[in-house]
N, C-alpha and C positions, 0 to 999 in steps of 0.2 A: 495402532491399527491391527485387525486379524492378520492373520498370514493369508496370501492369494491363494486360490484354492483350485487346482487343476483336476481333471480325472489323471487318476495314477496311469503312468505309462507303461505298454503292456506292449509284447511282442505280437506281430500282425501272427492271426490265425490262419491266414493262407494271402498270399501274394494277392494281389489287386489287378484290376483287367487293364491294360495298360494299354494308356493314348500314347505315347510317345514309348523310342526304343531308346530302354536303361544304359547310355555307355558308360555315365558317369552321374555324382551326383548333381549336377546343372540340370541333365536330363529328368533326373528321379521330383527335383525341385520342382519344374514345370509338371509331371504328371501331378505330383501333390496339390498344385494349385489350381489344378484344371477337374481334379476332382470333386465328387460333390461335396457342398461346403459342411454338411455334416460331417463327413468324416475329420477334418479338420480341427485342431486344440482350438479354446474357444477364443486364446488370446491370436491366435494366427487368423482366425476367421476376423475378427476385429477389423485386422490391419492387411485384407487379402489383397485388395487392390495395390496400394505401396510395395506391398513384397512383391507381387506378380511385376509392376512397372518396374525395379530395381533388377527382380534376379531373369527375368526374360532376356534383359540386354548379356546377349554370348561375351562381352568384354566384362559380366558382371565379380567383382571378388567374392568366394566365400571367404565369410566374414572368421566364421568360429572354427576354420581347420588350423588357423592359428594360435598357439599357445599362448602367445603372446598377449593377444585380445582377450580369449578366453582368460587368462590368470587376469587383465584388469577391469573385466566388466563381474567379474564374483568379488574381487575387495572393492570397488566401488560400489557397486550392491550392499554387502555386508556393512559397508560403513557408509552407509546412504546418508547416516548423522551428519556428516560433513557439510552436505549440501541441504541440512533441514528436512530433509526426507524421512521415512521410516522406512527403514531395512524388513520389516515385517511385508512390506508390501510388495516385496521380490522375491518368487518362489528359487532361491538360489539353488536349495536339496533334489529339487524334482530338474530343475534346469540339468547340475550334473549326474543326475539318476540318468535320464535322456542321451546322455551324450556314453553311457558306460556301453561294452559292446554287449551284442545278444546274440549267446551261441547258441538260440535257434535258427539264429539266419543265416542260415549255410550257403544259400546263393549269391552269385553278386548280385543280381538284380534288389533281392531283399536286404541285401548289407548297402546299398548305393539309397535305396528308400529311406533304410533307419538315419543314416547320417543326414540325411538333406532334412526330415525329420525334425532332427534334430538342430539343423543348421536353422531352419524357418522359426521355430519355435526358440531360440538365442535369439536372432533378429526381434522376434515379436516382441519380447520383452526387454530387451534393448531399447526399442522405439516405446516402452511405455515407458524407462526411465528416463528416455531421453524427453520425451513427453513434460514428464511430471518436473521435470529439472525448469523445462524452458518455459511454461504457459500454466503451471499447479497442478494440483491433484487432484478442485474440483473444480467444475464448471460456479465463476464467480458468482452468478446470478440466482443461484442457486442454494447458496449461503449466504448473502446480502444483496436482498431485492430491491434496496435501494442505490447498486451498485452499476452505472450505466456505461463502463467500458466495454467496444466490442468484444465478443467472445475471441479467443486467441489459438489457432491450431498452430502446427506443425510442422513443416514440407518434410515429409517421412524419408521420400526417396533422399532428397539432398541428406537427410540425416543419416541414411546408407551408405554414401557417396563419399560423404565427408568421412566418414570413421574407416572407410574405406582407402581413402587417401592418406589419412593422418598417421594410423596403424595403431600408435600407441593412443591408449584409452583415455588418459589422463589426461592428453593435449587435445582431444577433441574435447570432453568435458568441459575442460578450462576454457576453451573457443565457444563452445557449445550456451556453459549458463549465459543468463542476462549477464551483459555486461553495463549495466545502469550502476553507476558510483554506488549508489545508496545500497543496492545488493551487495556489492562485494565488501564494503564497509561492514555492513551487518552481518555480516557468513565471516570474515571477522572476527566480530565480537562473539559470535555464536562461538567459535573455537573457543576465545577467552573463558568465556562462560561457562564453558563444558570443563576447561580446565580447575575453575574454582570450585565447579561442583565435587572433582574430582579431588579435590584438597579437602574436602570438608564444607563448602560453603562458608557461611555467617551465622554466628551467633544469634538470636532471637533477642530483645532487649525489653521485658516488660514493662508497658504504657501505664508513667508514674503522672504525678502534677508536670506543670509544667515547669521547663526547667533553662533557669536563665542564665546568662554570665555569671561566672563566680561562684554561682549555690555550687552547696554541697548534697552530692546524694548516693544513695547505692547504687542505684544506675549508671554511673558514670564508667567505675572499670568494661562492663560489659557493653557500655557505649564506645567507647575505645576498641577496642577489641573488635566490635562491627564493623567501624569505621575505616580500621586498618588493612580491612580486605578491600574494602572498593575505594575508598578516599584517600590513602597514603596519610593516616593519621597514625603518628610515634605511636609503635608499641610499647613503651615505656613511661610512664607518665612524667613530670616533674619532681624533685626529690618531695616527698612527705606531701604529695597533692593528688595521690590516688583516689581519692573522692571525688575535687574540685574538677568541677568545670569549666580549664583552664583554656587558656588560649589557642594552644594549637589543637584543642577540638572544636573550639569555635570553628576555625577556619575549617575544619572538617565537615562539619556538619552543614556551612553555608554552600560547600562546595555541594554536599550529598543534595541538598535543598535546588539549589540551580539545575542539576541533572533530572530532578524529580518534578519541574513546573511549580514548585512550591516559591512561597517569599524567602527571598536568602537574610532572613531577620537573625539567621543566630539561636531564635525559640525551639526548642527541642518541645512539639506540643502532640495533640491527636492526629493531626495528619502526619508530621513527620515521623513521630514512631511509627505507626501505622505502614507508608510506605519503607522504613528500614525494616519490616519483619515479612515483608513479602517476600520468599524464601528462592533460592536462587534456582532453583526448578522450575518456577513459575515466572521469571526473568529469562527462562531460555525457552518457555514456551511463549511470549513474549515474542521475543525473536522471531521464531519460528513462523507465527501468526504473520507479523510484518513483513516477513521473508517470501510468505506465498503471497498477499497482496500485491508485493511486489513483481512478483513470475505474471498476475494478470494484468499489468499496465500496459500500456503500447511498447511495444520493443526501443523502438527510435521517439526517445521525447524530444528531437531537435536540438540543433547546435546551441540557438537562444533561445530559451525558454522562461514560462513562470511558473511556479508549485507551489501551491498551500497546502498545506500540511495543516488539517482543521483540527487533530488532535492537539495538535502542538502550536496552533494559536498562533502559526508563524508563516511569513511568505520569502521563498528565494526566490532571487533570479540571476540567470545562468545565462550568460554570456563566453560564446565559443568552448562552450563546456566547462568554463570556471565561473565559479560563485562569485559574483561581483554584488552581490547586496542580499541582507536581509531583512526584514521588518516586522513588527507585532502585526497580528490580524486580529480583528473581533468575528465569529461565524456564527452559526442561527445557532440558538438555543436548541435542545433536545427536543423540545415540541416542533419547531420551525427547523428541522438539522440542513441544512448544508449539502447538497447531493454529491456523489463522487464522480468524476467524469471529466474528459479533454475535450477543447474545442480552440479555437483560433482568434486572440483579441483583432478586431479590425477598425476600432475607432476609439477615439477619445472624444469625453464631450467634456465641455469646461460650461459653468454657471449652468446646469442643467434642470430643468424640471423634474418635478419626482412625480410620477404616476401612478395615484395609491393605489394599490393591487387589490380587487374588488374584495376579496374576502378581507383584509383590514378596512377595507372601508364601512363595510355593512355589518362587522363584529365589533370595529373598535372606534372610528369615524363617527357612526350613525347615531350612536346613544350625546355624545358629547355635541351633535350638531342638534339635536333635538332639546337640548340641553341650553347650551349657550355657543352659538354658529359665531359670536364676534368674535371670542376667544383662538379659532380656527382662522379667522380672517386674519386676526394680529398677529398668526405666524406664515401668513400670507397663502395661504389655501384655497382655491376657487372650484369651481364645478364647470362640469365644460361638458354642452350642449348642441349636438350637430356641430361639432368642430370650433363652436362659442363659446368663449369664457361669459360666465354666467357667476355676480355675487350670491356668498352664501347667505346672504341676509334675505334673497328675493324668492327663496322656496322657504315653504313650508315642510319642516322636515316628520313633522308629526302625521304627514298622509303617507308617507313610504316606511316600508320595513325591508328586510334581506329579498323578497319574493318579490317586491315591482321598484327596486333601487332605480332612479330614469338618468342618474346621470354619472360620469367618470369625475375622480375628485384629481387633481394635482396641485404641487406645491410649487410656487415661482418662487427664480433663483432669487437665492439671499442667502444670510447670516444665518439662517435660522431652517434652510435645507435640508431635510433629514438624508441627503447627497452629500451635503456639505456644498464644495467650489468643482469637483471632477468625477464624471466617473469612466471608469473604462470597459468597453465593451466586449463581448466574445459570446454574439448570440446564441443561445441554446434555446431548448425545448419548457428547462425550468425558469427561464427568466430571472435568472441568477448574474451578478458581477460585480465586479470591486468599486468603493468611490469612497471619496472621503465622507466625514462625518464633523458635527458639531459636536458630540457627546466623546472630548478628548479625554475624559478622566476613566472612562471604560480602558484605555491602554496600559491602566497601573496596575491594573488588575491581574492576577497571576493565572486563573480562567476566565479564560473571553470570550463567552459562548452568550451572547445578549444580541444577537441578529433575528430578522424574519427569515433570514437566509443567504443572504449578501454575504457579501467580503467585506468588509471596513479596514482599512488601511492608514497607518499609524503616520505615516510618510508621505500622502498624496503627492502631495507637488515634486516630490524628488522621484517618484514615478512616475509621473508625466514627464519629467525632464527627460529621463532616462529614454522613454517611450519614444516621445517625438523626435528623440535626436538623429534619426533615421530618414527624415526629412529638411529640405534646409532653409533654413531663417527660422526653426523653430529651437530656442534656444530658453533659458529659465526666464531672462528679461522681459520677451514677449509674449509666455507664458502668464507674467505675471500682470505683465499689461490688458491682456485678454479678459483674465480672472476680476483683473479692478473694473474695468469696462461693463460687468455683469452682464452681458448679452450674451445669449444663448450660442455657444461656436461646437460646432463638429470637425472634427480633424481626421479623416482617413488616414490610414499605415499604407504604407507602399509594400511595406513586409509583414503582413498579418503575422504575431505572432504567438505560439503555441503556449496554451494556461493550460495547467493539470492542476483538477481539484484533488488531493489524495488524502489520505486517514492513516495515518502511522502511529503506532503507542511506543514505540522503538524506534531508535535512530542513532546515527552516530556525528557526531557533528562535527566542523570542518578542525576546531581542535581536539579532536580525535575522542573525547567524550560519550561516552553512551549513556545518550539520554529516556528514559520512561514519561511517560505520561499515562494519567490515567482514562479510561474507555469512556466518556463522556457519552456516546450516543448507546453506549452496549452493543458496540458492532462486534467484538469480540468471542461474543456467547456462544450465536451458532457456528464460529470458524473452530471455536476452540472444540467444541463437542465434536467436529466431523473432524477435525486433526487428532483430535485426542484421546477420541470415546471415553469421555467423563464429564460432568456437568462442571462449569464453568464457575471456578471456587468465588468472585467478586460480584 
């Protein structure tokens, strides 16, 4: 990112009419704030309110007469890397240009002005890194407009308050980031990464035939070689098997393939090389990307919670803060994608009706009912008319098209439920939620992106179980008694609990694993061009 870009700071040309009398700089603090807001740096005018509420209180600390602070908010700045930041984006030079003394200002009154000055404008910039640390650098909606988390501010003063108390910069910091597992995981690997880049990265391996157990080929030494930076494959080969595609790079490479969402087949083909030659520069901007989606989530996801993770094809849930389960998910295709956003599950429904959402019905429904309507009967489909089930054999579907459709289509529970036996609810705006499914062979699949925009869930009944056990007599038995029953049951949560839909291409996984997946919806593009200012290499 550019460097922030101030007017240079210039000695006042004559002392200013003063509302208050200068004894000190608290004093000089308050005139600055009470003057007119022009004359103010344009990062202090930003943030005038919070400074004004902070340094008005006469028990207020200054913050920057300490050396202390002052030496750890310039190396945390400069090394903003740490925290995924860009050190570009903290005017550090003009920060200590500001604080140097100015032997024009011979008076106290003028020397009590320069420093508070300069004390407001450290603050101001302070609260923008402390900003960008806790909630990103942009406003989410702004970069993915299909991104429906509330927008996330600050409390500026407590951020005063707090570094005020803490002293040293480092411990506020460290109190200060998210503290959501999956952040500090990832800031992490961001160090690792940084480190590898620092060594040299990875070899490049150019994309041969494909290559199975045993062959022999020239790509293997420099497959080795790749391997041995991120997968802990022998730098050495086997004696007089420096070609062969020996064993312990099988395992290398099935491992490399697990990390990447790929099939752990062993096949060194197009997509494996492909993702080993993504260059470890573009794995820590990876990172990085992940790392601010992350600063936009909710702060507090809840003791128990659930997350899908749509990139990653996967769902946890987190019980008192520990990962007690995970599971394959299916999510909407790239046309149909999946929205991102939290909301509260508050029911489960077992043998439910599917209510085919009008635009499948009258794009994908309407031709196959005008077609052959028994077909749609035999997977048991009705139409339903002022709150009337109505057969599909009894309209004529050749007099309707998309513009006068007269009725709502659903599917009764069965076998054949594009539900499946459960789904679980967590009403929102897009009418989005997880349920089982009949189409069990979609979970072998190594991308599972085949929804209209649901969740499909690999495990259903072992997340109902988990679900309901919050109430009692609900237990797997009469779960399953319900399920055989086929009648429609609704089951209230006594404890609604918290789903986050989220989008990670980065992560680290609970065996400490950093795993990639690839950008499936292209949500990356525009994160990566406003992080990175450069058009987004994939």
């Amino acid at each position: 990112m550019p460097q922030v870009s101030e007017p240079p700071v210039q000695a006042p040309a004559a002392e200013p009419v003063l509302r208050f009398k200068i004894l000190n700089v608290g004093s000089a603090i308050r005139q600055l704030l009470n003057e007119d807001q022009a004359a103010l740096p344009h990062a202090v005018r930003q943030r005038r309110d919070a400074l004004k509420s902070y340094y008005d209180d006469p028990g207020a600390t200054l913050l920057w007469q300490d050396r202390g602070r002052v030496t750890g908010l310039i190396d945390r700045m400069r090394n903003a890397s740490i925290d995924a930041l860009d050190p570009g984006d903290y005017p550090v030079e003009q920060m200590l240009q500001i604080r140097q003394p100015n032997r024009l200002a011979l008076s106290h009154t003028a020397r009590m002005l320069k420093t508070a000055k300069a004390e407001l404008y450290w603050s101001a910039f302070f609260l923008k890194y402390a900003s960008d640390l806790k909630v990103g650098r942009f406003l989410p909606t702004k970069i993915e407009p299909k991104l429906y988390w509330q927008r996330k501010t600050i409390d500026m003063v407590a951020a005063l308050r707090l570094v005020a108390a803490l002293g040293e910069m480092d411990k506020f910091f460290d109190a200060w980031q998210p503290q959501i597992p999956d952040y500090l995981r990832l800031k992490q690997a961001l160090s690792e990464y940084r480190a590898t880049e620092q060594a040299g990265g990875w070899p490049l391996v150019p994309i041969g035939d494909l290559l199975k157990p045993g062959m022999q080929d020239e790509n293997v030494p420099l497959l080795r070689r790749r391997l041995a930076v991120t997968e802990g494959a022998p730098a050495e080969p086997p004696s007089g098997q420096e070609k062969i595609y020996t064993d312990d790079l099988i395992t290398a490479v099935k491992r490399f393939q697990t990390r990447h969402g790929l099939d752990a087949d062993g096949l060194v083909g197009k997509r494996t090389y492909f993702q080993m030659n993504i260059p470890v520069a573009e794995r820590i901007r990876q990172i990085i990307m992940t790392m601010e989606r992350w600063r936009w989530m909710p702060e507090d996801l809840g003791k128990d919670y659930i997350k899908v993770n749509i990139a990653g094809f996967e769902l946890r849930r987190v019980t008192n803060g520990q990962r007690v389960d995970q599971m394959r998910v299916v999510v909407g295709t790239p046309y149909h994608q999946t929205p991102v956003f939290s909301d509260k599950m508050d029911y489960v429904e077992m043998n439910p009706y599917w209510n085919v959402p009008h635009s499948i019905a009258i794009k994908e429904m309407l031709p196959k009912l005008r077609a052959r309507p028994q077909s749609l009967v035999s997977q048991g489909y009705e139409a339903v008319f002022n709150d009337k089930p109505v057969p599909l054999t009894a309209i004529d579907w050749n007099r309707y098209s998309a513009d006068n459709f007269p009725v709502r289509l659903r599917q009764k529970p069965g076998p054949d439920n594009a539900l499946g036996r459960v789904k679980f609810m967590f009403p929102n705006r897009f009418n989005v939620y997880m349920h089982d499914t009949p189409s069990r062979s979609l979970f072998g699949e190594s991308e599972r992106a085949f929804s209209h925009g649901c969740v499909r869930l690999a495990r259903p009944i072992d997340m109902a179980v988990e679900v309901l056990n919050q109430l009692d007599g609900w237990n797997r038995a009469r779960i399953e008694r319900v399920l055989a029953g086929g009648e429609r049951t609704v089951v209230s949560l006594k404890r609604p609990i918290p789903v986050h839909i989220t989008y990670a291409t980065a992560w680290r996984d609970a065996q400490g694993d950093v795993q990639f997946r690839p950008d499936i919806y292209r949500r990356d593009e525009r994160l990566y061009a406003a992080l990175f200012g450069r058009k987004y290499p994939y």
